[in-house]
N, C-alpha and C positions, 0 to 999 in steps of 0.2 A: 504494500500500500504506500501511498504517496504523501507526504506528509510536509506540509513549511509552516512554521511558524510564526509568529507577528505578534503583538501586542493588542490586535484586535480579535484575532482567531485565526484557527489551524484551516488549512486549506487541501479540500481531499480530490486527486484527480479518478472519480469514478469509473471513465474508461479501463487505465490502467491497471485501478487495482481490483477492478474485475476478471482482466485475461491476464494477468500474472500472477495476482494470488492464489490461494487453495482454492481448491472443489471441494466445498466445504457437505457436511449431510444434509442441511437443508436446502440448499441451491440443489442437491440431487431429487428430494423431495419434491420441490416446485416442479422441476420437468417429471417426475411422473406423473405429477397429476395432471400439465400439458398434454402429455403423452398419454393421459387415462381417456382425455376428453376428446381424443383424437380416435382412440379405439373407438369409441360409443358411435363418433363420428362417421368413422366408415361401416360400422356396422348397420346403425339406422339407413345409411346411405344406401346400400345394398339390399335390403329387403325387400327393398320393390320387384327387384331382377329375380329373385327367388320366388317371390308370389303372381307377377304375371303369369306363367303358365297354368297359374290353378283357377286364377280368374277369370283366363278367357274360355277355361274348359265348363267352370261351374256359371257364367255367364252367356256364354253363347258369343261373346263378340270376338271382334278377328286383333291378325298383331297391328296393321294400322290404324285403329279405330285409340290403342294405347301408344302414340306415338306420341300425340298432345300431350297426355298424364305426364311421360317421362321428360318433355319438353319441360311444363312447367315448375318439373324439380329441379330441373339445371338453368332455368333459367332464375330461378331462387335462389341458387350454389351464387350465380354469377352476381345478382343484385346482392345476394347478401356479403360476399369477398369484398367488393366492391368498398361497399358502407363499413364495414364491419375496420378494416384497414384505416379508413379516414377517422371513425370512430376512436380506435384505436390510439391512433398517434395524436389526438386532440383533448380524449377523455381518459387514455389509461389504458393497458392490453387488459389489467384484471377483469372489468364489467362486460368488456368485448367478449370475452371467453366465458364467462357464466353465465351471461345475458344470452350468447349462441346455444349450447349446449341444453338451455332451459326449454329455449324456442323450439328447437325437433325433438328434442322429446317429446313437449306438449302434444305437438303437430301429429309425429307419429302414432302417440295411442289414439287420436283422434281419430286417424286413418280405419280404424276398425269397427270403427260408426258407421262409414260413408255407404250410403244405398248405391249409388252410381259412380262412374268415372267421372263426370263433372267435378262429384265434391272429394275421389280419391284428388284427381287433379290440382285443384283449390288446397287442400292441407296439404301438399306434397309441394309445392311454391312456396307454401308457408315453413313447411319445413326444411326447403332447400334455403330459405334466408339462415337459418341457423345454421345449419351443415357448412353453407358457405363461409357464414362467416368464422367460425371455431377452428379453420385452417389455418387461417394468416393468423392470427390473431397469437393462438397457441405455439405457433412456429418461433413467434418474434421474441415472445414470452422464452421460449428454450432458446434461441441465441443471447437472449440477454442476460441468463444467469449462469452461463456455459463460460466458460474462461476463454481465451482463443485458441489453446489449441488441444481443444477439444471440441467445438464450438460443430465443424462439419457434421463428424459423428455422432454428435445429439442432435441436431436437428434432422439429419438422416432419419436416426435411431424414433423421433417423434412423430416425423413423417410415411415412417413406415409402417405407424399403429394403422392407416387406412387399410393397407390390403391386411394386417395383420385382425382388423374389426369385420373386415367382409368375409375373410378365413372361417370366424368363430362363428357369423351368424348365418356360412354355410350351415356348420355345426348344430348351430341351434335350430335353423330350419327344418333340417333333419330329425330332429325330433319332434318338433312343436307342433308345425303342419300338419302327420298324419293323427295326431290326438286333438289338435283347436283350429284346425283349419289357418288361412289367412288372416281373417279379423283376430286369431288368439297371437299370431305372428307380429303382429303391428301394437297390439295391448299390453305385450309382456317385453318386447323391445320397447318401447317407446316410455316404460316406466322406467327404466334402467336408466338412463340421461338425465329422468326428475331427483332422480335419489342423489345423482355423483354430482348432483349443478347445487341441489342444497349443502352438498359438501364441500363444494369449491366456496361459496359464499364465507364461509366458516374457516378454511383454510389457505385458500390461494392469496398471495401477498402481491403489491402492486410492481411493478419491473424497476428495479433500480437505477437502474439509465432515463427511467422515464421521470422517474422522482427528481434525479439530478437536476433534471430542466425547471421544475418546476419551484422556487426559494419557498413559495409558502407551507411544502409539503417537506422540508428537510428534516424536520423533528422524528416524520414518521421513516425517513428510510435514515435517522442516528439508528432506532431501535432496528429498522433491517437487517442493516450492514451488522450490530452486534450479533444477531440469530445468527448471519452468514460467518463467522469466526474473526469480522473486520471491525472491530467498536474504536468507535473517535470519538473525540469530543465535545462538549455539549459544545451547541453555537461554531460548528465548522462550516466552510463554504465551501461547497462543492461544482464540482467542474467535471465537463467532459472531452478534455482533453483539447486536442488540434481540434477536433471534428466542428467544436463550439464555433471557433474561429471561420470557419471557411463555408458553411451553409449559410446560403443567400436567400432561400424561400424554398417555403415548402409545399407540400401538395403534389398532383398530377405534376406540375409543369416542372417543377423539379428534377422530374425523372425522364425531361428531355434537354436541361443543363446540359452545358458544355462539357463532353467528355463521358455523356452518359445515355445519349439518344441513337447510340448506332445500339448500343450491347441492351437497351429498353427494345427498343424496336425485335431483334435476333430475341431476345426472349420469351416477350410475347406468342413471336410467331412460334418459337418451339411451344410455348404451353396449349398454344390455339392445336396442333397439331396432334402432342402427347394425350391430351385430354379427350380428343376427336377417338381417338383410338381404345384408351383407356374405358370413358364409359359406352364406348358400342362393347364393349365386352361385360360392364358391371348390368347393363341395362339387357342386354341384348343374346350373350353367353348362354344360358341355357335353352332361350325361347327357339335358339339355330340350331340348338341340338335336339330337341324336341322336333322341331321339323324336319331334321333327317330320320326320324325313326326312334330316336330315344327315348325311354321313358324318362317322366320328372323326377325320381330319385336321382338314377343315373346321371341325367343333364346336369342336376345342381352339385355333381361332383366335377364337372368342366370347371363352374367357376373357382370351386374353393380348390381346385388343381394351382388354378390362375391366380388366388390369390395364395396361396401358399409358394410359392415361386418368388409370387412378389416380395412377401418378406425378406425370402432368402436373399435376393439377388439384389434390393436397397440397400441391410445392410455389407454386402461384399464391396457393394460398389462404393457405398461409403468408405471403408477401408482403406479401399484403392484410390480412393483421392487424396486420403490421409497421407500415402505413399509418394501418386502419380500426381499429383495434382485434378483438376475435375475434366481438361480437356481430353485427353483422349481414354480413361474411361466412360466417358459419357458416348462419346463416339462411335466407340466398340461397341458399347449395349445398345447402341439405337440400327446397327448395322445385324445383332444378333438377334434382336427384335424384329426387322423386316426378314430377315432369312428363315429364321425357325413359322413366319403368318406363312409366307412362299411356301418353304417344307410341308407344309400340314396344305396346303391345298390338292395335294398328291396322293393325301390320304385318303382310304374309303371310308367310313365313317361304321358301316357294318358290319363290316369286316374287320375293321381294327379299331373297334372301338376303345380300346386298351392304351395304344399308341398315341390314338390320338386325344386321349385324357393327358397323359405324359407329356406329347407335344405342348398341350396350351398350357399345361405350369411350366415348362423352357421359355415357352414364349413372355408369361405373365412375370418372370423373374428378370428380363429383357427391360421390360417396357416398366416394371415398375421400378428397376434398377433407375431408369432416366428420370419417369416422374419424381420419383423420394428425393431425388438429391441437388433436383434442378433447383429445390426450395433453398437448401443450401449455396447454392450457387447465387441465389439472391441475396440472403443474407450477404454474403459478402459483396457483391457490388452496389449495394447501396447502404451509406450513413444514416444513423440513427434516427435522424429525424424523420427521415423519409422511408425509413427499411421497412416499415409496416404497409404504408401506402404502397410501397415497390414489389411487396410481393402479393399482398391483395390486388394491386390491380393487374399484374399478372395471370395471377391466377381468375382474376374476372373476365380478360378477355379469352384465356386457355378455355372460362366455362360457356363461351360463344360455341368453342369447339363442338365441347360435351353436347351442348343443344341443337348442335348439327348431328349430331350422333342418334338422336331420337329418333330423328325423320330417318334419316339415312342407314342406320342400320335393319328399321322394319321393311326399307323399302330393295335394301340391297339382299339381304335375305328371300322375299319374296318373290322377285328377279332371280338371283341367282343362285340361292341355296349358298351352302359352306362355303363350296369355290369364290365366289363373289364377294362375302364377307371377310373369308380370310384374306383376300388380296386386298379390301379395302384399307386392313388393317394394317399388313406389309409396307403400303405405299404412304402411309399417315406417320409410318417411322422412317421413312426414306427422306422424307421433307424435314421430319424433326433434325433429322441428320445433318442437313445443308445446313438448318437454323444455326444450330450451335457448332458446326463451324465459321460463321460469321461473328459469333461471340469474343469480341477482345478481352474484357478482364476475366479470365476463369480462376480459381482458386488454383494458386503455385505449389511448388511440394513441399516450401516448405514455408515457416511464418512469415505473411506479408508482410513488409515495412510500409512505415506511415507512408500517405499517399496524397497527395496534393487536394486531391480531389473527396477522396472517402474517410479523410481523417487515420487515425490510429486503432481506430472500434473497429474496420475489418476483419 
């Protein structure tokens, strides 16, 4: 920790003495429970994709008629990153994250009310405002109490709860379904999120980066900083570093600054891409395998193939940034990603249906290899003021993707079966690919040094 002296008071540079001090237990704390609301996250998220096929069997209607439905949960995702980000960075990551988290749960048990897809539709909007927003929000939260170098691998490690939440409520689907149907699948998920958001209320503490900015709130992050193993003294003034110095405004247009609008722009288009891909698969995944012939137990092992891969294959790829730096393992997974969609179009589906369970968790460890870490990758190109807004609104326009995914995967399935969809999928990571080779600042191998541009909090 940083420490000067004076006759008026001690002076503490909060940047610094958060990426060079200890990882203390309770800073491990706070990112689990990031990391807890991020599982809930992906799991509420993914219910949908499990319970379509039983809806439109016990309803009669077809997969384009639930194209809207899934539309307007992503386009919920994207409104709610969005806000959720600006939110963030103006009122605190803490509210941002329990305030999300609150919201789809609600939504979700609500979901098991609804007579029609209209009103599935309507609480699935509602509950993509929360879903969306408990992304960014929770991510920013685990960079901020993450020291620097370790900083990748926790927000990887946080990022990864998503496929790690659509894993489990493969898991739970499998049981719940054939004893309470769908509406018991949305009522018994959707309480889960009210329980762990009255717990974050009660436990999650506000970000200490964010506190720094703020003189009226200093008293409350004296008592932080001592939880976290760092106690000052009463009446210190805190600072954050270079970073304070050199941010000129913030918001959107910030994140088209000088030195910041080519690597905004490349990552964008990767998330618009990554996400395109991503949910034709959380959305879309079992309802193609059901129409080649599969039954719904079986199909709903595609996805948790898919996301069980993903897990694997975010934290690897975290590692490997820790090593390689972020550019060319991102590369590589987005080139094993198109290759293994390609591979699996070869496949017969009845014939090897074995295989091609196998194939989409390769593939689903690919593609969420790139989604998980891309978040990190923002984390570091963009300062503090802005790092919440930088990757919400990334990941807002990535969720433009998702909602092209809606339409597009009911429609490329219907058109072309498996073949059609997998290459959809193949060539959504072809582009990711270009994107982030056009990315200039990717994370180096080894710790950044202060930066003209991003301060010292990189």
């Amino acid at each position: 920790m940083q420490f000067s002296t004076s006759a008026a008071a001690a002076s503490v540079d909060i940047g610094r003495s958060l990426d060079d001090g200890v990882f203390s237990a309770f800073q491990k704390l706070v990112i689990f429970m990031a990391a807890l609301s991020i599982v809930l996250d992906g799991f509420d998220g993914q219910l949908i994709g499990f319970a379509i096929p039983m809806i439109i069997k016990e309803w009669g209607v077809t997969r384009g008629a639930f194209a809207p439905v899934v539309a307007a949960g992503l386009a919920g995702m994207g409104i709610g990153s969005a806000c959720a980000g600006m939110f963030a960075d103006r009122f605190g990551r803490r509210w941002a994250v329990i305030g999300s988290v609150f919201v789809f749960g609600a939504a979700t048990c609500a979901i098991g009310l609804s007579p029609d897809l209209f009103t599935i539709g309507a609480l699935r909007f509602v509950a993509g405002l929360g879903i969306g927003g408990a992304l960014p929000s929770s991510t920013t939260m685990t960079a901020e109490f993450t020291p620097q170098r370790r900083r990748t691998l926790a927000v990887t490690a946080t990022i990864v709860c998503v496929p790690l939440g659509g894993m489990l409520a493969g898991i739970f689907a499998s049981y719940v379904m054939p004893l309470y149907g769908w509406r018991g699948l949305f009522f018994i998920g959707g309480s889960l999120p009210l329980v762990v958001a009255v717990a974050l209320a009660f436990l999650l503490p506000e970000s200490p980066r964010y506190l720094a900015r703020h003189p009226s709130r200093w008293a409350e992050l004296e008592g932080l900083l001592a939880r976290m193993s760092r106690p000052v003294l009463a009446g210190t003034v805190f600072s954050d570093g270079a970073e304070q110095k050199t941010e000129r405004r913030q918001g959107i247009r910030a994140l088209f600054d000088v030195g910041f609008a080519r690597d905004t722009i490349a990552i964008w288009c990767a998330f618009f891409m990554c996400l395109l891909a991503v949910y034709s698969a959380f959305s879309w995944l079992p309802t193609m395998l059901v129409a080649e012939g599969m039954n719904v137990a079986i199909a709903a092992t595609g996805l948790t193939a898919y996301n069980t891969g993903g897990v694997l294959g975010a934290l690897a790829c975290a590692v490997a940034i820790t090593r390689f730096g972020s550019r060319w393992p991102l590369l590589v997974c987005c080139l094993g990603a198109a290759g293994s969609a390609f591979f699996l179009q070869q496949v017969e589906v009845g014939a090897h249906a074995t295989l091609l369970i196998v194939g989409l968790g390769v593939h689903g460890l690919f593609v969420n290899a790139v989604q998980s870490t891309m978040y990190a990758l923002c984390a570091f190109v963009y300062p503090t003021a802005v790092r919440a807004t930088g990757t919400a609104s990334a990941l807002a326009f990535g969720r433009l993707g998702a909602i092209l995914s809606a339409f597009a995967g009911a429609a490329v399935i219907t058109a072309g079966g498996a073949s059609a969809y997998l290459a959809m999928l193949g060539g959504a990571m072809v582009l990711v690919f270009v994107a982030l080779c056009v990315v200039k600042r990717h994370i180096p191998t080894a710790a950044p040094s202060p930066s003209p541009l991003a301060g010292s909090s990189q």
